[in-house]
DRENPALO-503563 format. One line per 4 residues: number of its first residue (from 0); their letters; for each residue x, y, z of C-alpha. Coordinates in nm, 2 decimals, padded with zeros to 4 digits. Example, Ala and Ser with C-alpha at 12.3 -4.5 7.8 and 13.67 -1.06 7.14 Angstrom:
BEGIN
0> AS> 01.23/-00.45/00.78  01.37/-00.11/00.71
//
This chain:
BEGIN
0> XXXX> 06.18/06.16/06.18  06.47/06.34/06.32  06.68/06.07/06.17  06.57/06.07/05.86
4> XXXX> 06.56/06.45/05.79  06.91/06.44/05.91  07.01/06.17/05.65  07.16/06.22/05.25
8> XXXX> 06.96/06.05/04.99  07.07/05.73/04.83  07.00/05.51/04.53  06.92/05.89/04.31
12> XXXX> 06.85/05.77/03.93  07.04/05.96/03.68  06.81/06.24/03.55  06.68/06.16/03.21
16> XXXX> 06.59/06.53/03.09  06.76/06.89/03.06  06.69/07.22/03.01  06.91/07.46/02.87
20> XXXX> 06.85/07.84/02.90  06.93/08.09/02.61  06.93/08.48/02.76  06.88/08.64/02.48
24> XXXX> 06.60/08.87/02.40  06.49/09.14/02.15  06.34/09.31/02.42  06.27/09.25/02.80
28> XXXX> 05.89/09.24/02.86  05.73/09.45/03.13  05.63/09.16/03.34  05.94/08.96/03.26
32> XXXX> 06.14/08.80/03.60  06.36/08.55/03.38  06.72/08.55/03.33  06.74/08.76/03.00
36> XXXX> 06.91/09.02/02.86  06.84/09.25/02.57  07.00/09.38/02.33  07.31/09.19/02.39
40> XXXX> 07.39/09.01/02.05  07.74/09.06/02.13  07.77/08.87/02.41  07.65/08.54/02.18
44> XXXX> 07.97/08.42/02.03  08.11/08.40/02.47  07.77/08.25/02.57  07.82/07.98/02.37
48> XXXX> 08.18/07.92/02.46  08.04/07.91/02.82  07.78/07.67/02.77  08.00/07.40/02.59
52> XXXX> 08.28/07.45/02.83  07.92/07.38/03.12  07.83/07.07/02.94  08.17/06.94/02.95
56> XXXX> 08.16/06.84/03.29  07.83/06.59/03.19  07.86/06.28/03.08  07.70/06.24/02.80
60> XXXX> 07.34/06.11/02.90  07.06/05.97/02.73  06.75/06.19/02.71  06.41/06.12/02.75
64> XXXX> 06.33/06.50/02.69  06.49/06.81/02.64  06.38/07.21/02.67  06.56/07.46/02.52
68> XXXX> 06.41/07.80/02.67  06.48/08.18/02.74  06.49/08.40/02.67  06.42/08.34/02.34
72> XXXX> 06.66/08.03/02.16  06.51/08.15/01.81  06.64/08.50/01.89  06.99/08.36/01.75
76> XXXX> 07.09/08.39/01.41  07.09/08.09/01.18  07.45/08.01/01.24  07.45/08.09/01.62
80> XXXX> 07.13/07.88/01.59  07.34/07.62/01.50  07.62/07.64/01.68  07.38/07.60/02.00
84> XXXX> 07.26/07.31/01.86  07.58/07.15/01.75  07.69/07.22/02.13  07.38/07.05/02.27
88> XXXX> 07.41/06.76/02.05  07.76/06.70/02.13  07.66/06.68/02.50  07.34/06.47/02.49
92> XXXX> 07.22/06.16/02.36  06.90/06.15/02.20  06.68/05.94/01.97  06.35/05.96/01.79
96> XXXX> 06.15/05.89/02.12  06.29/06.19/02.28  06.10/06.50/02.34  06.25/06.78/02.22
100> XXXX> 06.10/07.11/02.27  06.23/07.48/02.16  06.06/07.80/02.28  06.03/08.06/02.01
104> XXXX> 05.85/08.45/01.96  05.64/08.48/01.67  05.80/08.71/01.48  06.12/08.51/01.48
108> XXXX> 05.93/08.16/01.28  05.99/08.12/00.92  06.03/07.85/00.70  06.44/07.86/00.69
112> XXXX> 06.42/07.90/01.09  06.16/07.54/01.14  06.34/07.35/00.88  06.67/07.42/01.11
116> XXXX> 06.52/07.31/01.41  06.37/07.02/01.26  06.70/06.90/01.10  06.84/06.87/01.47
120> XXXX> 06.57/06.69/01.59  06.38/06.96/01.73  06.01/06.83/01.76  05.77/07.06/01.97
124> XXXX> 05.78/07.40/01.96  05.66/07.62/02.25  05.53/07.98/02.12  05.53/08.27/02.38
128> XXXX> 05.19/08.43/02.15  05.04/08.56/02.51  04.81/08.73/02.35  04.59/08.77/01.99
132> XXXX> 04.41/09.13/02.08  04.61/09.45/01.99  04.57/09.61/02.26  04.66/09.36/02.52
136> XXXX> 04.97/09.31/02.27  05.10/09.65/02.33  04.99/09.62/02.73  05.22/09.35/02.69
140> XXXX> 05.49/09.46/02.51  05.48/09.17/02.27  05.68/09.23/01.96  05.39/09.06/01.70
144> XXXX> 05.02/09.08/01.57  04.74/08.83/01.52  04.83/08.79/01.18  05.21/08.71/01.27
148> XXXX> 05.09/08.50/01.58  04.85/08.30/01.33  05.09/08.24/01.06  05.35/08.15/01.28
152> XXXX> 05.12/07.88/01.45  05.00/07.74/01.09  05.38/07.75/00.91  05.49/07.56/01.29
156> XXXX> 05.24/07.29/01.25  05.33/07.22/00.89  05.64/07.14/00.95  05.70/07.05/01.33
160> XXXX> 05.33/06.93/01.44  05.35/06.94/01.80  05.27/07.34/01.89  05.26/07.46/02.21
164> XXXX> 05.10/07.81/02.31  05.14/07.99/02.59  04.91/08.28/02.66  04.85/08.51/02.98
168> XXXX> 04.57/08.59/03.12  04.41/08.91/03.34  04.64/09.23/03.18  04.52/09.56/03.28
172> XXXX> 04.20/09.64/03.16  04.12/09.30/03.01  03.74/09.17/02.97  03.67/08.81/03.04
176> XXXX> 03.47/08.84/02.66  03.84/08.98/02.55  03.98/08.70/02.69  03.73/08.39/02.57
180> XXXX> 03.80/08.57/02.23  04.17/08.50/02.28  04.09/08.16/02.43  03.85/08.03/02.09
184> XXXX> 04.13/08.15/01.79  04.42/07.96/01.96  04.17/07.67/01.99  04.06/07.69/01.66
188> XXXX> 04.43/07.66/01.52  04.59/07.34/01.48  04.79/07.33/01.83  04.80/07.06/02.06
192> XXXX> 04.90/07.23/02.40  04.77/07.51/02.55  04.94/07.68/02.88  04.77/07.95/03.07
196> XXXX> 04.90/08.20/03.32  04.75/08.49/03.50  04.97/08.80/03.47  05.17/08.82/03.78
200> XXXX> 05.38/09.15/03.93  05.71/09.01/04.00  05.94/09.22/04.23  06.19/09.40/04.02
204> XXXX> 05.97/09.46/03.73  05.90/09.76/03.51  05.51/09.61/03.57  05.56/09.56/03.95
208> XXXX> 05.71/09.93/03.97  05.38/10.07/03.75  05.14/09.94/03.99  05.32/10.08/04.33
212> XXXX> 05.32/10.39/04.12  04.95/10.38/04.02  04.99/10.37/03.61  04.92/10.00/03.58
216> XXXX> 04.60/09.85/03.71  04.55/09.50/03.85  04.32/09.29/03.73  03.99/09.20/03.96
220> XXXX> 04.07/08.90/04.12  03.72/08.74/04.11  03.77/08.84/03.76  04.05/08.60/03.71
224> XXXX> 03.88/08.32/03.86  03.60/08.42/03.61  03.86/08.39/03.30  04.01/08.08/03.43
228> XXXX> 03.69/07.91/03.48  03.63/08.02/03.12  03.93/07.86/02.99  03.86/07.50/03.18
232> XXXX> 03.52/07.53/02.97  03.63/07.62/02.62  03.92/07.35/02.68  03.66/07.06/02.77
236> XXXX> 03.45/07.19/02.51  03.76/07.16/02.26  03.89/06.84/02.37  04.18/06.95/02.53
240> XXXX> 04.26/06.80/02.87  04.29/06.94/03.17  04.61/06.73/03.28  04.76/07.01/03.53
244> XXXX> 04.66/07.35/03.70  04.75/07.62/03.45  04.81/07.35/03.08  04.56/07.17/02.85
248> XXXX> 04.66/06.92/02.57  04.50/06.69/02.29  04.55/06.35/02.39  04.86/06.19/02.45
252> XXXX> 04.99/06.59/02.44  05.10/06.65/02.73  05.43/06.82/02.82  05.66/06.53/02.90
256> XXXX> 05.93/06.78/03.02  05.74/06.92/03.30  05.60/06.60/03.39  05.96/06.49/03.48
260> XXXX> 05.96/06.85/03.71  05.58/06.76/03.85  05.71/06.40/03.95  05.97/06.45/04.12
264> XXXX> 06.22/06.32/03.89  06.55/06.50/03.84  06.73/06.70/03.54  07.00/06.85/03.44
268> XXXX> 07.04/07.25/03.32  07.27/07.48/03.21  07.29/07.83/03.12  07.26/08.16/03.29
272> XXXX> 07.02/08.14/03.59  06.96/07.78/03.52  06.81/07.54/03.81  06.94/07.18/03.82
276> XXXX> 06.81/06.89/04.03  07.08/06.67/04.04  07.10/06.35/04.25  06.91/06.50/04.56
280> XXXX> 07.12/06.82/04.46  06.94/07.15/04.39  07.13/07.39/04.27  07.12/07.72/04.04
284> XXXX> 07.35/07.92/03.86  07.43/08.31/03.84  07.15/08.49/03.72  07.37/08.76/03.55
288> XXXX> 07.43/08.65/03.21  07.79/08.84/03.26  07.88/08.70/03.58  07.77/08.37/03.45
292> XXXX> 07.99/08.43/03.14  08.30/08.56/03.36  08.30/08.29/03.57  08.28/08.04/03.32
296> XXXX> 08.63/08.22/03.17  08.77/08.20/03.46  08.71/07.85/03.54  08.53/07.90/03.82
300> XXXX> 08.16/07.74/03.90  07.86/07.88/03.76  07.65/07.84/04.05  07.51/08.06/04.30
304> XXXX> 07.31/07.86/04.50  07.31/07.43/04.62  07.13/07.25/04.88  07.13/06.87/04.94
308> XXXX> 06.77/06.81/05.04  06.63/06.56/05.29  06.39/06.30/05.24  06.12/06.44/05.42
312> XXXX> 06.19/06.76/05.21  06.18/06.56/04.89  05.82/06.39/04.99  05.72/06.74/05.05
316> XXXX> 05.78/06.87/04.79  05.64/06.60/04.55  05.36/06.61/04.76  05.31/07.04/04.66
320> XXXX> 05.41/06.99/04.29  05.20/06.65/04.28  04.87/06.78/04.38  04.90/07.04/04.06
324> XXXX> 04.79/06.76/03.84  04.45/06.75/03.75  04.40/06.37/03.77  04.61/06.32/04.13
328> XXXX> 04.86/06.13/04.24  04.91/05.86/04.47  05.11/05.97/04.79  05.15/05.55/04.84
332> XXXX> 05.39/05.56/04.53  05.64/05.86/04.71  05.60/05.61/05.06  05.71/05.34/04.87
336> XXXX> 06.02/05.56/04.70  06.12/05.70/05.06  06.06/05.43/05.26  05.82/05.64/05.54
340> XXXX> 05.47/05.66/05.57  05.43/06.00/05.37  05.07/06.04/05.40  05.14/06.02/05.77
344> XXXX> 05.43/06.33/05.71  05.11/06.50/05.53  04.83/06.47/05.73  04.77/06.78/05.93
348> XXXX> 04.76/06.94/05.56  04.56/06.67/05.40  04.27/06.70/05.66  04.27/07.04/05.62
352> XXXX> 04.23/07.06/05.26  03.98/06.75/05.30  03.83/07.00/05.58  03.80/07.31/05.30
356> XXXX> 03.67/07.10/05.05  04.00/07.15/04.84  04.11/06.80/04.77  03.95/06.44/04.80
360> XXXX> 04.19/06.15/04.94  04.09/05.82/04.91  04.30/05.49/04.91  04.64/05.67/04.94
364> XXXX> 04.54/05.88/04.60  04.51/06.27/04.65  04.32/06.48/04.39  04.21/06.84/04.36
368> XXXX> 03.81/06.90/04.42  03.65/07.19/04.13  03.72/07.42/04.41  04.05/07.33/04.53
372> XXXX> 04.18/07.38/04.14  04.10/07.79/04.21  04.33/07.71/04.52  04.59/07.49/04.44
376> XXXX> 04.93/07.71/04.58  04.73/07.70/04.92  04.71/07.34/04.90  05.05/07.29/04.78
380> XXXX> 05.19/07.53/05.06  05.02/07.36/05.33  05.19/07.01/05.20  05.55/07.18/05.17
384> X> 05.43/07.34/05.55
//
C-alpha cells in the first residue's frame, strides 16, 4: 500500500466536461460562500479578457457537458452575454449531444435573454428560485417573487425545456407545512430537475455572523430531517427520481455534469475560484475575483492551490462521492480502474456503516439504506477516513 500511495497516476482520460465560473452578482446573499462579487459591472469587460487569455492554454476539447455557473452568468448584459459565450465557444467543442447548462436568477429571464442562450447552444437552465414564500424570500435575500419565479420557470420551458430548480431548505423560522407548500408549486410546474439543500452557516458569512450574534435562528435539526423526508415523498409521489442525496429528476433528467464530478471522472474549469480536476491534478484558482484578474494581466498562473493525488486517495474519494447516489455503485468497477482490491482499502468503514444500518453491500455493490440517506457525509467521511 505504501507503494502505491507513493506512486503518480497513469493512463488519466482527458476530461470530457467544464465548468466555467462567472462572479458576478447583483447582490451577495446572506448565506452565500462562492466566489462572487457585487456590484462590480466594471470589472466585466477585464474578466472576460482573463478568461479567454485562461482558456488559451486548453486545447480545444470535445465536451460531453458543460456548466456555466456563478455567480450569476445571466447577470451580464446582452453583449457581455455574448462575448462570454463567443469566448467559450472558441475554446470548446461541442455538438447537439452535449449538455449544456447555464445558471440564471429569476428576475434576470426574459424572452430576448433565453433566445440568446439558446442560439449558442445553451440547453438546460439551472434557476437559483430557493424559495416561492415571501417571507423566506426576504430571509433570503432573494431578489424575486412567486410571480417572477413562476413566469420565469414557464417562459424557460418554452423555449429551453430542460429546467432545473434549486431550492433551500430549513431558513429561520420555516414550518415543514411552509416548506411542502414550496416543495408542491415547483412540482406542479413544468421542470424536470429538482435540487434541494438545507441552509447551511458558512464561515465568513453575514448569516454565519447573525447566528454567533443571536439575530438569526437555526433551524431544528429533527426539523430538517422532517422537511427532507417530506421532499423524498412529494418527489416519489411526482415521479421524480431520487438519483442522488440532495437532487430529483424526471426520467432520463438527470444532471449529466455532476454525474461526471460523482464518478470520479475529471474536468476542466476556469474562472475566479474555479476547481479543476485535471489528469490526477486538483487544483483551484484565486478566489479573489481581482487577484484572479491581476494575475491573469500579469501573466502569471491563476491558481492558488494543486495537489497530485494518489491512487488510494482517488479510490477514496470515489468511494465518499459514490455512495451519494441513491441507486449505489459498484466498488468492483473503481478495483478494476486502480488495479487494488478497493473494497479491501474500505472495509473498516464499510462494516461500520453495514454495523449502523447506514449502507447495504452485497456482491461488491454499495448502496445507501432509508436511514443511511439522513447520514450520508458520515458515511462518506468514514470512506475518505
Amino acid at each position: 500500500m505504501d507503494l502505491i500511495e507513493a506512486s503518480p497516476i497513469d493512463g488519466w482520460m482527458t476530461p470530457e466536461s467544464a465548468y466555467i465560473h462567472v462572479p458576478f452578482c447583483r447582490h451577495r446573499c446572506g448565506y452565500c460562500n462562492f466566489s462572487v462579487v457585487a456590484n462590480r459591472d466594471e470589472l466585466i469587460e477585464r474578466y472576460l479578457i482573463a478568461l479567454e487569455k485562461e482558456l488559451r492554454t486548453l486545447q480545444r476539447p470535445t465536451l460531453r457537458t458543460l456548466f456555466v455557473g456563478g455567480g450569476t452568468p445571466t447577470h451580464l448584459s446582452d453583449s457581455d452575454t455574448d462575448k462570454l459565450f463567443q469566448v467559450i465557444l472558441n475554446h470548446f467543442d461541442l455538438d447537439s449531444s452535449t449538455e449544456f447548462s447555464v445558471e440564471a436568477n429569476p428576475e434576470d429571464i426574459n424572452a430576448n435573454r433565453l433566445h440568446q442562450l439558446k442560439d449558442f447552444g445553451v440547453n438546460r437552465i439551472s434557476l437559483g428560485v430557493q424559495s416561492f414564500h415571501p417571507k423566506k424570500l426576504q430571509v433570503l435575500e432573494r431578489g424575486h417573487s412567486k410571480r417572477t419565479a413562476i413566469d420565469a420557470i414557464l417562459l424557460s420551458a418554452s423555449l429551453i425545456p430542460n429546467v432545473s430548480l434549486d431550492l433551500i431548505f430549513g431558513a429561520p423560522e420555516e414550518t415543514t407545512a411552509q416548506w411542502e407548500a414550496d416543495l408542491r408549486t415547483a412540482l406542479s410546474l413544468p421542470i424536470q430537475h429538482l435540487s434541494t439543500y438545507a441552509l447551511t452557516y458558512e464561515k465568513g458569512t453575514r448569516f454565519w455572523n447573525q447566528l454567533n450574534r443571536g439575530t438569526l435562528t437555526k433551524t431544528d435539526e429533527q426539523d430538517e430531517v422532517e422537511m427532507y423526508e417530506t421532499t423524498i415523498r412529494l418527489c416519489e409521489e411526482n415521479q421524480f427520481h431520487h438519483y442522488e442525496v440532495s437532487n430529483f429528476c424526471k426520467t432520463g433528467a438527470n444532471c449529466r455534469h455532476n454525474m461526471a464530478y460523482w464518478n470520479g471522472e475529471g474536468w476542466f474549469a476556469a474562472g475566479p475560484g474555479a476547481a479543476r480536476f485535471v489528469e490526477g491534478v486538483r487544483e483551484v484558482n484565486h478566489r479573489s475575483t481581482s487577484t484572479y484578474l491581476r494575475r491573469m494581466e500579469q501573466n502569471l498562473s491563476p491558481k492558488a492551490e494543486s495537489e497530485s493525488i494518489s491512487l488510494i486517495q482517488y479510490a477514496k474519494e470515489r468511494a465518499a462521492f459514490g455512495v451519494r447516489l441513491i441507486d449505489g455503485f459498484d466498488l468492483d468497477l473503481i478495483t478494476q480502474q486502480v488495479g487494488f482490491d478497493v473494497t479491501a482499502l474500505c472495509s473498516e468503514a464499510i462494516e461500520k456503516s453495514i454495523q449502523d444500518q447506514l449502507v447495504t453491500f452485497q456482491n461488491g455493490q454499495i448502496q445507501l439504506t432509508k436511514k443511511g440517506i439522513l447520514f450520508a457525509d458520515t458515511v462518506a467521511s468514514r470512506l475518505l477516513s
